[in-house]
PAKOL-205533 format. One record per residue: x, y, z of N, C-alpha, C in turn; residue in three letters. Coordinates in steps of 0.2 Angstrom, whole numbers, plus 5000, padded with zeros to 4 digits. Last residue first. Example, Ala and Ser with C-alpha at 12.3 -4.5 7.8 and 13.67 -1.06 7.14 Angstrom:
REC  nx  ny  nz  cax  cay  caz  cx  cy  cz  residu
REC  5064  4989  5035  5068  4995  5036  5064  5000  5039  Ser
REC  5066  4972  5039  5062  4978  5039  5066  4984  5039  Ala
end
This chain:
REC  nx  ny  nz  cax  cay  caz  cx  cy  cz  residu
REC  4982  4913  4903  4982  4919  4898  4987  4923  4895  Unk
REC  4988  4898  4903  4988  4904  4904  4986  4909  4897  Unk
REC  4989  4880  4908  4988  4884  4903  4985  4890  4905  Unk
REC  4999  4869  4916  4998  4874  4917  4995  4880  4910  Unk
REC  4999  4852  4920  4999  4856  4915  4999  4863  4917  Unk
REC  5000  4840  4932  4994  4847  4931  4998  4850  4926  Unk
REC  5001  4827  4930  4996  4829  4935  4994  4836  4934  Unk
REC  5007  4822  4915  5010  4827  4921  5002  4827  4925  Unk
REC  5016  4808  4906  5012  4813  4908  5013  4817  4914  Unk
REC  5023  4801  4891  5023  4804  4896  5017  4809  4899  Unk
REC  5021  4793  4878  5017  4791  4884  5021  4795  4891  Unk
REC  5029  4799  4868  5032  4796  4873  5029  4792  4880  Unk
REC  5014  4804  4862  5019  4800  4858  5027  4793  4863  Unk
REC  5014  4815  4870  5007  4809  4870  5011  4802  4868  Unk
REC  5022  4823  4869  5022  4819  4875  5017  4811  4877  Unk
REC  5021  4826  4858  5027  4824  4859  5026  4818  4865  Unk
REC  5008  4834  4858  5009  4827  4855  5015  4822  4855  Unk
REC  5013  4842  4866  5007  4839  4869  5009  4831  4865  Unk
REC  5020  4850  4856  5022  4849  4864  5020  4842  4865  Unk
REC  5014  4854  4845  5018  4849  4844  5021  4845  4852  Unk
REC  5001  4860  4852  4999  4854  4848  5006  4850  4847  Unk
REC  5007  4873  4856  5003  4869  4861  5003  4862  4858  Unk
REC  5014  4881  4850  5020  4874  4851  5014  4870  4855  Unk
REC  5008  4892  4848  5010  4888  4841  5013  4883  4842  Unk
REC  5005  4896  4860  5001  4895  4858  5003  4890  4852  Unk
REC  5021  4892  4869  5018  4898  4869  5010  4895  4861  Unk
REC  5029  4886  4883  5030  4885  4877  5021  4888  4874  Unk
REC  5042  4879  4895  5038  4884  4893  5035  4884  4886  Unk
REC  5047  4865  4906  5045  4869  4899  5039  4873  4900  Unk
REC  5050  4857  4915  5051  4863  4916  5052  4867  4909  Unk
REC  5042  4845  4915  5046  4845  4910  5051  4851  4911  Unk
REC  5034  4845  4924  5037  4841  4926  5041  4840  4922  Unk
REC  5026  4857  4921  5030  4857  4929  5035  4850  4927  Unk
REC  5024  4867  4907  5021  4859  4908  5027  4860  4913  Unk
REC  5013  4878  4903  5019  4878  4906  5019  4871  4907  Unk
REC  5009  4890  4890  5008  4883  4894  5013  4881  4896  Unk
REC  4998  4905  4884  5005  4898  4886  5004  4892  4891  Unk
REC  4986  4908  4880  4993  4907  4878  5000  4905  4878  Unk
REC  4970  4902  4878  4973  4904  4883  4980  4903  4877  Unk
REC  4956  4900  4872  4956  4905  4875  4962  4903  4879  Unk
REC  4959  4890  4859  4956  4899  4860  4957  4902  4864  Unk
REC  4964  4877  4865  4969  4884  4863  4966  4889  4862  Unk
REC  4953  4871  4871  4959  4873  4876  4961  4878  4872  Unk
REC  4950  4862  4861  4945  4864  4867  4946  4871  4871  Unk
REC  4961  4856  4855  4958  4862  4851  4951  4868  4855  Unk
REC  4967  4846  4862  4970  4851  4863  4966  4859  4860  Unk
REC  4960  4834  4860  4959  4838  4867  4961  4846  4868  Unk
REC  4962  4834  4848  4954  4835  4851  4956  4837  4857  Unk
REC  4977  4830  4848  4972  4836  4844  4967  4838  4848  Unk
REC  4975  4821  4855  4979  4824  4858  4977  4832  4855  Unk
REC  4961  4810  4852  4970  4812  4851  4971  4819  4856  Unk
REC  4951  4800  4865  4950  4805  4857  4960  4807  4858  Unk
REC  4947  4791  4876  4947  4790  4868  4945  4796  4861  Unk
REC  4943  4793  4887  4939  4798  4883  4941  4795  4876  Unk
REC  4949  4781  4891  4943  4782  4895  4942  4786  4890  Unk
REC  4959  4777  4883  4957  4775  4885  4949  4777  4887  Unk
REC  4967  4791  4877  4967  4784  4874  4960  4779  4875  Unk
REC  4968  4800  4889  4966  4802  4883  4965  4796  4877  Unk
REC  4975  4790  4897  4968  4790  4898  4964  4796  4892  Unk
REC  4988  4789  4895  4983  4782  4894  4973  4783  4895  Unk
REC  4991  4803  4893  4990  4797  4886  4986  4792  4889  Unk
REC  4986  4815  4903  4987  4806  4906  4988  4804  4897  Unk
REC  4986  4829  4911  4987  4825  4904  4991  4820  4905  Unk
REC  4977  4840  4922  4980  4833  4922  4981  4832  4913  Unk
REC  4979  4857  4921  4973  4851  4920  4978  4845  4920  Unk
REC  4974  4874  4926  4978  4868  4927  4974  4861  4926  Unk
REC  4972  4888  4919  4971  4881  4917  4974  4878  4921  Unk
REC  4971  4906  4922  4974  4899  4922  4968  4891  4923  Unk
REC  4958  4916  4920  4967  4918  4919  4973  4912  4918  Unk
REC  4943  4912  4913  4948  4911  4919  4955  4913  4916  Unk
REC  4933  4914  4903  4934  4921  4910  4942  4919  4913  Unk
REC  4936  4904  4895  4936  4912  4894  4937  4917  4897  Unk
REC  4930  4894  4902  4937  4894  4902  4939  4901  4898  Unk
REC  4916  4898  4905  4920  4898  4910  4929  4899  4909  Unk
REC  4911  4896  4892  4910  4901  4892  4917  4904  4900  Unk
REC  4915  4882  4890  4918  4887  4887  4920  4896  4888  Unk
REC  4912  4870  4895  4913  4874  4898  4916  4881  4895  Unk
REC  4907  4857  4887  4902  4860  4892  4905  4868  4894  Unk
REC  4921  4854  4884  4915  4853  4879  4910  4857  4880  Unk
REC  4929  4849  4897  4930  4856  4893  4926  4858  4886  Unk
REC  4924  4838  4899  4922  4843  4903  4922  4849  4898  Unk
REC  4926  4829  4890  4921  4831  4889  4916  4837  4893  Unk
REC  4942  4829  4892  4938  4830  4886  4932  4835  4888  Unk
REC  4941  4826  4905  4944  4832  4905  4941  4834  4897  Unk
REC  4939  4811  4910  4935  4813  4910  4935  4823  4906  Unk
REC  4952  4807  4916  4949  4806  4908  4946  4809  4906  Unk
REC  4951  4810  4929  4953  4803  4930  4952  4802  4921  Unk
REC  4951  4823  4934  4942  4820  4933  4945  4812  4929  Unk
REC  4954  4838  4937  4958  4832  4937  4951  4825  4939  Unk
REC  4956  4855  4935  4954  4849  4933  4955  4842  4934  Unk
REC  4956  4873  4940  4959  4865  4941  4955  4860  4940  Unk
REC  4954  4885  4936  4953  4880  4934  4958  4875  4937  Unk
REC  4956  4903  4942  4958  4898  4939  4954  4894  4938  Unk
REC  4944  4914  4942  4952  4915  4939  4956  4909  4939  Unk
REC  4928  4914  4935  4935  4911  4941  4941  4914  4937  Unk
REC  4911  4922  4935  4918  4920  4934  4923  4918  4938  Unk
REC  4896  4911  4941  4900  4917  4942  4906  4913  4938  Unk
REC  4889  4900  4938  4887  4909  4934  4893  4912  4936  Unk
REC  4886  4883  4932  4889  4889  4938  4891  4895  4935  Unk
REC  4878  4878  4927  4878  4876  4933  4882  4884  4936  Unk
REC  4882  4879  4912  4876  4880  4913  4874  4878  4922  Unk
REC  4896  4874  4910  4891  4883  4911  4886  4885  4911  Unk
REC  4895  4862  4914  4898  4866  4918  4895  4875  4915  Unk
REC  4884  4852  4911  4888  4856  4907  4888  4859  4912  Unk
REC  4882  4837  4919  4880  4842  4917  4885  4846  4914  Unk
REC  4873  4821  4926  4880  4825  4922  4879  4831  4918  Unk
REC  4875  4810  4939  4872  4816  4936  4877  4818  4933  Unk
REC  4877  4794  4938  4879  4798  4943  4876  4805  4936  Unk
REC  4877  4775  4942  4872  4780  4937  4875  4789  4942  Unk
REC  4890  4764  4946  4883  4768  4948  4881  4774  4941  Unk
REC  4899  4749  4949  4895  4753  4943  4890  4758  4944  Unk
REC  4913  4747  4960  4905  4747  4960  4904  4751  4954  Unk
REC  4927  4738  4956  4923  4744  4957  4916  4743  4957  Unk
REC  4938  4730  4958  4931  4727  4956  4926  4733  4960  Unk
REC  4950  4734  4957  4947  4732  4963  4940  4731  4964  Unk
REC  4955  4734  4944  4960  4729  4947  4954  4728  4953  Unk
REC  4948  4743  4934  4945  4737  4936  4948  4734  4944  Unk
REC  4957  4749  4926  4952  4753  4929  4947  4747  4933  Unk
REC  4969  4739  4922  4968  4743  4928  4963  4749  4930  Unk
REC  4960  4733  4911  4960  4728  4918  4962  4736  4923  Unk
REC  4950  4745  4902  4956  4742  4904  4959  4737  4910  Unk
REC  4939  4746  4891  4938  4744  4896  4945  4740  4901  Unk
REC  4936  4761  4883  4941  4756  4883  4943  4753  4890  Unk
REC  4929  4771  4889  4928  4768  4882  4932  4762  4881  Unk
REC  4926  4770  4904  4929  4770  4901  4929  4768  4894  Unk
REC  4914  4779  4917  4916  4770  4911  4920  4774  4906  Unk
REC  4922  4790  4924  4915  4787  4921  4918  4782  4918  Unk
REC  4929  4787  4940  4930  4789  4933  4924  4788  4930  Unk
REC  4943  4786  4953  4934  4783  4950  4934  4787  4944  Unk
REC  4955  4790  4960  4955  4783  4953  4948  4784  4950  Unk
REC  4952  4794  4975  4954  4797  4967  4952  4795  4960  Unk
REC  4951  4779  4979  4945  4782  4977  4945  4789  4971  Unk
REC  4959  4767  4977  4961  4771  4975  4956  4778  4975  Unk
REC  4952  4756  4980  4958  4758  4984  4961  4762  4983  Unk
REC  4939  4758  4975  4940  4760  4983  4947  4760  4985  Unk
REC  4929  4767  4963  4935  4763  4967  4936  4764  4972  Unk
REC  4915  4768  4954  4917  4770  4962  4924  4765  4965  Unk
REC  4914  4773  4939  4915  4767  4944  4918  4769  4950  Unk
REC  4896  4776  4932  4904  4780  4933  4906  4775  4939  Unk
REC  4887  4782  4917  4887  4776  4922  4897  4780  4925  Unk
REC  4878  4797  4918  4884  4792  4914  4885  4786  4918  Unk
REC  4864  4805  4913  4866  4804  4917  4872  4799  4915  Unk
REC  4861  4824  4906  4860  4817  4906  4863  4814  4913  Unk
REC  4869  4837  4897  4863  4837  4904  4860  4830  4901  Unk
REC  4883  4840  4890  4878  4843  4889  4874  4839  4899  Unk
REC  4898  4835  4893  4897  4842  4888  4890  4843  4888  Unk
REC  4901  4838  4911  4902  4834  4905  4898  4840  4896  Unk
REC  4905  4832  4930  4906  4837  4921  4907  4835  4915  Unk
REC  4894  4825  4938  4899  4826  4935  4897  4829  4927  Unk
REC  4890  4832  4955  4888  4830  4947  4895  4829  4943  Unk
REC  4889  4842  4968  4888  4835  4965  4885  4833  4958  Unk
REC  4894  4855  4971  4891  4854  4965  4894  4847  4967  Unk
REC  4898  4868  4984  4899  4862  4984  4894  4859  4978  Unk
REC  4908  4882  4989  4903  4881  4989  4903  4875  4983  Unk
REC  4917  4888  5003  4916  4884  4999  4911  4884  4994  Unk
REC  4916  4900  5012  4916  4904  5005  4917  4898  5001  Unk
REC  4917  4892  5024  4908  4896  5022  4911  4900  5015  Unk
REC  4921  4881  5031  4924  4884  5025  4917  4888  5023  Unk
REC  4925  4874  5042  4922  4880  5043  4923  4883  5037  Unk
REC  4930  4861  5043  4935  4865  5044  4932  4875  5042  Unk
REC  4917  4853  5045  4924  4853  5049  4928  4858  5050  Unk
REC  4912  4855  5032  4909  4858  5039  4915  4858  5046  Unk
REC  4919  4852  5023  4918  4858  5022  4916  4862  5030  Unk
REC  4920  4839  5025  4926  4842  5028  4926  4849  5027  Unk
REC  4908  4835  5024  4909  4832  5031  4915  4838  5031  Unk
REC  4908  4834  5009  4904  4840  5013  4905  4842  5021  Unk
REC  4916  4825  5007  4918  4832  5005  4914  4837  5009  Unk
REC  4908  4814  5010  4915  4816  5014  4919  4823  5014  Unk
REC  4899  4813  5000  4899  4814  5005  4904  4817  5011  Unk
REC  4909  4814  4988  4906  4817  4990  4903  4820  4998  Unk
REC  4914  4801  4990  4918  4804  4992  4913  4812  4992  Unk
REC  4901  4795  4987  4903  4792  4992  4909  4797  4995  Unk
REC  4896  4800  4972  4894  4802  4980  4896  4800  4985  Unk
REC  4907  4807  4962  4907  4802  4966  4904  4802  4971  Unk
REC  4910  4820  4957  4906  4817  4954  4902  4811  4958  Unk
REC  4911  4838  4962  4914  4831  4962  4908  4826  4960  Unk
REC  4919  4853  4964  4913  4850  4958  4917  4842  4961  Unk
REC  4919  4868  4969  4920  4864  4971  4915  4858  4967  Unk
REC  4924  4886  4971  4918  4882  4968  4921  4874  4968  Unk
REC  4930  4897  4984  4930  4892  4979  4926  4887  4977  Unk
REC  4936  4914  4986  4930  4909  4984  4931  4903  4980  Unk
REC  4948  4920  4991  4942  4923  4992  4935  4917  4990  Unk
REC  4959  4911  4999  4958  4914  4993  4952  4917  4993  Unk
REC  4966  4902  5009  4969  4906  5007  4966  4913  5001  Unk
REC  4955  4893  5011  4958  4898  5019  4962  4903  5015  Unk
REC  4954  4886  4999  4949  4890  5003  4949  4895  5008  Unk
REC  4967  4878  4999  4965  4883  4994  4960  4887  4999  Unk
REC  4962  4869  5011  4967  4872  5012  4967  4879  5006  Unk
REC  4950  4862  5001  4950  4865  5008  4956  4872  5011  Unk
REC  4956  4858  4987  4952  4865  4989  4952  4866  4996  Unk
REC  4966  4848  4994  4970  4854  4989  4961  4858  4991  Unk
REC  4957  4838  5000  4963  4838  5003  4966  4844  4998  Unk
REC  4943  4835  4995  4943  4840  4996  4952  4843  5001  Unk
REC  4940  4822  4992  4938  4823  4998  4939  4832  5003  Unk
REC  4937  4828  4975  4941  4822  4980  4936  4824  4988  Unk
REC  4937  4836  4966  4939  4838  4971  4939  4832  4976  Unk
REC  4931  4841  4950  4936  4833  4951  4941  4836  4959  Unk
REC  4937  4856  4945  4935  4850  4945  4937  4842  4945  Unk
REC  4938  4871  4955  4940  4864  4958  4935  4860  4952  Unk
REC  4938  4888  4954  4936  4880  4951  4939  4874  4952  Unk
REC  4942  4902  4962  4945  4894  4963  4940  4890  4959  Unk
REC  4946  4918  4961  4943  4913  4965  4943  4908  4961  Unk
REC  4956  4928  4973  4956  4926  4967  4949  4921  4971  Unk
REC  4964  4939  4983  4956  4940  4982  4954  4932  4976  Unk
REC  4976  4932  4984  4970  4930  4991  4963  4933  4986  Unk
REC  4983  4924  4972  4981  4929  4976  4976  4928  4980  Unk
REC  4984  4916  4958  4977  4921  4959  4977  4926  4964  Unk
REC  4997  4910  4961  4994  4913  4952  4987  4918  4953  Unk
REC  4998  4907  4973  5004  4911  4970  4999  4913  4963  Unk
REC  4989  4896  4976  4991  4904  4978  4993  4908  4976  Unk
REC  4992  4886  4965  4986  4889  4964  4987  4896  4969  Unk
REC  5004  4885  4973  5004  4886  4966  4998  4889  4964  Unk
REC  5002  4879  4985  5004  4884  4983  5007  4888  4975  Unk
REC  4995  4870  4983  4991  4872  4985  4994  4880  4984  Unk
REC  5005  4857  4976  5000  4862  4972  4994  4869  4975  Unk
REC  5014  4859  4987  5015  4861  4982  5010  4863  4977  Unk
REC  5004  4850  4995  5005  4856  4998  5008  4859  4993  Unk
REC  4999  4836  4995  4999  4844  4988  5000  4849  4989  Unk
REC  4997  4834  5011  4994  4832  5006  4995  4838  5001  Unk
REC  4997  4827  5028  4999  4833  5023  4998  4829  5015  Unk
REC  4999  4817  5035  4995  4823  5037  4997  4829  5036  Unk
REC  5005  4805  5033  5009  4810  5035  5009  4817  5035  Unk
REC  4996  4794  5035  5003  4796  5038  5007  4803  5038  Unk
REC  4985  4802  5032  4984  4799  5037  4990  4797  5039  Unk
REC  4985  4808  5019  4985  4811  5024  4984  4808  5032  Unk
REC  4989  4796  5014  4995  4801  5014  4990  4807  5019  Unk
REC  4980  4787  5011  4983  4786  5016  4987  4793  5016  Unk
REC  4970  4795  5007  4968  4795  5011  4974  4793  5016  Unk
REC  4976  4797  4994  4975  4803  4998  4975  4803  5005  Unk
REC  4978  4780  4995  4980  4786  4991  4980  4791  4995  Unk
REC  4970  4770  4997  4976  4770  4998  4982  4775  4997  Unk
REC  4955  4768  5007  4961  4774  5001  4966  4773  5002  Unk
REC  4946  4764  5016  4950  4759  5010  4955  4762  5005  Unk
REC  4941  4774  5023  4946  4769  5029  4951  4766  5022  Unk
REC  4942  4791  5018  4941  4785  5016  4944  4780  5021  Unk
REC  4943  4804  5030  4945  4801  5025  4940  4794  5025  Unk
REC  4939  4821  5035  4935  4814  5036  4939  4812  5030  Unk
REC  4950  4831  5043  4949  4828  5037  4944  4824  5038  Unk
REC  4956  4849  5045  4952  4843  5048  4951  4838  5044  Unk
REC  4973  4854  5040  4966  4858  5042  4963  4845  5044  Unk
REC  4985  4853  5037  4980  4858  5031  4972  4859  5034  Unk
REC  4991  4846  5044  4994  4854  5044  4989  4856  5039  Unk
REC  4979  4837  5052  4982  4837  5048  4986  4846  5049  Unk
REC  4969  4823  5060  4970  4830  5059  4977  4831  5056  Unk
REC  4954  4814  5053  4963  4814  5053  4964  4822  5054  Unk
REC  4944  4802  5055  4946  4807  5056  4951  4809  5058  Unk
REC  4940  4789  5046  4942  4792  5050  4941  4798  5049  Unk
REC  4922  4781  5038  4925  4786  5039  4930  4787  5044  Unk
REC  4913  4771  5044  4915  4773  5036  4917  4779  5034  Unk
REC  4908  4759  5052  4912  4764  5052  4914  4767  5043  Unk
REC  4900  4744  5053  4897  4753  5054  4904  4759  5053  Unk
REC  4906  4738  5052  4905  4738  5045  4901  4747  5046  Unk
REC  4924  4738  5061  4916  4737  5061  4915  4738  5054  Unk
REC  4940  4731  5053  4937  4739  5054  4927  4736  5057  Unk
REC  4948  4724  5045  4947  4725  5051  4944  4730  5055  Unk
REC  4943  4725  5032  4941  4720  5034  4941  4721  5043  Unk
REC  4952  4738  5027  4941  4736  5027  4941  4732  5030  Unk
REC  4961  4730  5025  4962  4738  5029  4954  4740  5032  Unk
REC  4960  4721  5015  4963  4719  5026  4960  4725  5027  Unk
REC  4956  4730  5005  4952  4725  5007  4955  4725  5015  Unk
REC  4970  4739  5001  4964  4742  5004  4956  4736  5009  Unk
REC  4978  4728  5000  4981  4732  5008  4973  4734  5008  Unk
REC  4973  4724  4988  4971  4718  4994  4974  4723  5000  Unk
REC  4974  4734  4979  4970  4731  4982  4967  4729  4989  Unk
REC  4987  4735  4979  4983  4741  4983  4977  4738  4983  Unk
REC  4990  4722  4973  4994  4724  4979  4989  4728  4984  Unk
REC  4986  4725  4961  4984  4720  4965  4984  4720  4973  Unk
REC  4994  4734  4957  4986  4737  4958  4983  4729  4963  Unk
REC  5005  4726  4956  5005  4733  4960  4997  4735  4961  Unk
REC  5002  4719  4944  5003  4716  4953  5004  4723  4960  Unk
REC  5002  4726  4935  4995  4722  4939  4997  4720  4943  Unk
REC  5013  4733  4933  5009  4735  4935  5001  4733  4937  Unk
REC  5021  4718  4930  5022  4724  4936  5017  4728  4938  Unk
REC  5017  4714  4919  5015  4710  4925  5015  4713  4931  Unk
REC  5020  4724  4909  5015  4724  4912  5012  4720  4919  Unk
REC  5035  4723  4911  5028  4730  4914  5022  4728  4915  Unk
REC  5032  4711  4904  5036  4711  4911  5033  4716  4914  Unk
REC  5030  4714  4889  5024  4709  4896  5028  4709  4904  Unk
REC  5030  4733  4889  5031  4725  4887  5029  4721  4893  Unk
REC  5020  4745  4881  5022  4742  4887  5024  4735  4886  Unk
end
């Protein structure tokens, strides 16, 4: 990135910032939560998110593209892993449509909220794990962002100004291997845990063997950065148990012996995608 991009994207997290700070400042201090009704159902949001929060507060809708994606590949009986569920804006609406969905988040503030939306919108085939996913049983330091609340993450091997821009809070949050938490099989996975995706899929094996689809975030700055491993390591977690890969924003297809040249193309380009598609 050259220093002009660079100035750009520090003024842009500066930016989110400081709308998120006014946006806090006008508010009681008793208040720590709207509620937003929406085409997906009832929400408690963050006041300081500039993200989810605000996109379902303007325009009271949210991934409605991915919600219909996870539809389409499992079907009403199918059942759902969420890691990395936020306030719950893609699983909630997911859960009206499908038989069952397991729900993993790490950050207890959004956490909270997550639970608020469960009750809200009557989700009784949700069911709800505060912890964050990781390869064995301990505790990891992890930064609760506010402008971005999505954004939070465990500390980062590589401490980058924009994991910082909004002077995150540092807290100690619970960590466990995903198959030793949850028993039942899933037909999908959905991951998006801000870097964190290494060391989930370390813990999970027995899960990603049952599942029929992968969908996982691939960020280079953050397989760099926060989990600090290549494009190999992450890849090697992943290819036993599934055969193709579909990447959405490239509109490629490409089958288990293209996994690692694909991947590393894009690592290479510093291009990324939100969700990946990996298939049995």
């Amino acid at each position: 990135m050259n220093i002009i991009k660079k100035i750009k994207s520090h003024l842009s997290f500066k930016t989110k910032s400081l709308k998120s700070k006014l946006r806090g400042s006008l508010l009681p201090k008793n208040v720590s939560a709207f509620i937003v009704s929406t085409t997906q159902g009832t929400f408690a949001i963050e006041p300081k998110d500039m993200s989810v929060g605000r996109a379902l507060l303007k325009s009271g809708e949210y991934g409605l593209d991915e919600v219909k994606r996870i539809v389409d590949l499992v079907g009403a009986q199918g059942k759902v892993l969420f890691v990395g569920t936020h306030v719950g804006a893609i699983a909630i609406p997911v859960s009206k449509l499908v038989s069952k969905v397991i729900a993993v988040e790490a950050n207890p503030s959004t956490f909270k909220l997550l639970h608020y939306n469960k009750l809200l919108n009557g989700c009784e085939n949700l069911e709800l794990h505060e912890l964050a996913a990781g390869e064995n049983s301990g505790e990891i330091e992890f930064l609760l962002n506010t402008a971005n609340s999505g954004g939070s993450k465990r500390m980062p091997s590589i401490r980058k100004i924009n994991y910082f821009y909004d002077s995150p809070e540092v807290v100690k949050v619970k960590l466990r291997a995903l198959d030793e938490v949850i028993n039942n099989s899933v037909d999908l996975i959905l991951m998006d845990i801000e870097g964190s995706e290494y060391f989930a899929l370390k813990g999970m094996s027995r899960l990603l063997d049952s599942a029929k689809h992968l969908i996982i975030e691939f960020i280079p700055d953050h397989l760099r950065n926060v989990s600090a491993v290549s494009p190999d390591e992450f890849i090697e977690l992943i290819e036993p148990h599934f055969n193709h890969l579909f990447i959405p924003s490239l509109g490629v297809m490409v089958t288990k012996k293209k996994f690692s040249e694909k991947l590393n193309e894009m690592y290479a380009a510093n291009l990324s995608d939100n969700g990946i598609v990996f298939s049995k």
